[in-house]
N, C-alpha and C positions, 0 to 999 in steps of 0.2 A: 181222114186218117183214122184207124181201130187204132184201141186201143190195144195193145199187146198182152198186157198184164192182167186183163180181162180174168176172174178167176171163176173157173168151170167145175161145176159136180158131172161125172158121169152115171149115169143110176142101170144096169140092166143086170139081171143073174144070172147072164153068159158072158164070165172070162172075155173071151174071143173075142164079142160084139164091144165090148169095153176097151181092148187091146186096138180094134181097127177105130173105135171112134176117137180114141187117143191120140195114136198114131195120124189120123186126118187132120185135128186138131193141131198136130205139133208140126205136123208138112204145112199148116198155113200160119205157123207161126206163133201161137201160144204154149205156155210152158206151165203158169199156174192152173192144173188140172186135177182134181182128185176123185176119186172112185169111192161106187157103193153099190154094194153085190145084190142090196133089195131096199125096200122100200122103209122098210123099220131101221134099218141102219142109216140110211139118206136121211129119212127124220132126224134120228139123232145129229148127226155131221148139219142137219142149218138148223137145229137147234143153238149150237155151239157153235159154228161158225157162220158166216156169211159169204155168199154168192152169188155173181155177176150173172149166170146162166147157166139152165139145166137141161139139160139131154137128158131122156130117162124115157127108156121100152115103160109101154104103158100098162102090158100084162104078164106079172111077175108076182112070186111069192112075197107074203107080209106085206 
């Protein structure tokens, strides 16, 4: 059994690709998901917090 609560960074600098990776995510089931528009900001956010799993476009600004 997954764990549900599993908590997710989304990292890409397209809006949309973040909205549909979300969305896939939440049609199987997970809720704690948080987003990062680029790479300098993702830095920051698991600086400060921590995460179970990252999804993240590999080529994107910062």
């Amino acid at each position: 059994m997954v764990d549900k609560n599993i908590k997710f960074l989304v990292v890409d600098d397209f809006s949309t690709m973040r909205r549909i990776v979300r969305n896939l995510l939440k049609e199987l089931g997970f809720t704690n998901i948080d987003e990062a528009e680029d790479g300098q900001v993702a830095l920051h956010k698991l600086k400060n917090q921590s995460f179970d799993f990252i999804v993240s476009d590999w080529n994107m600004p910062n």
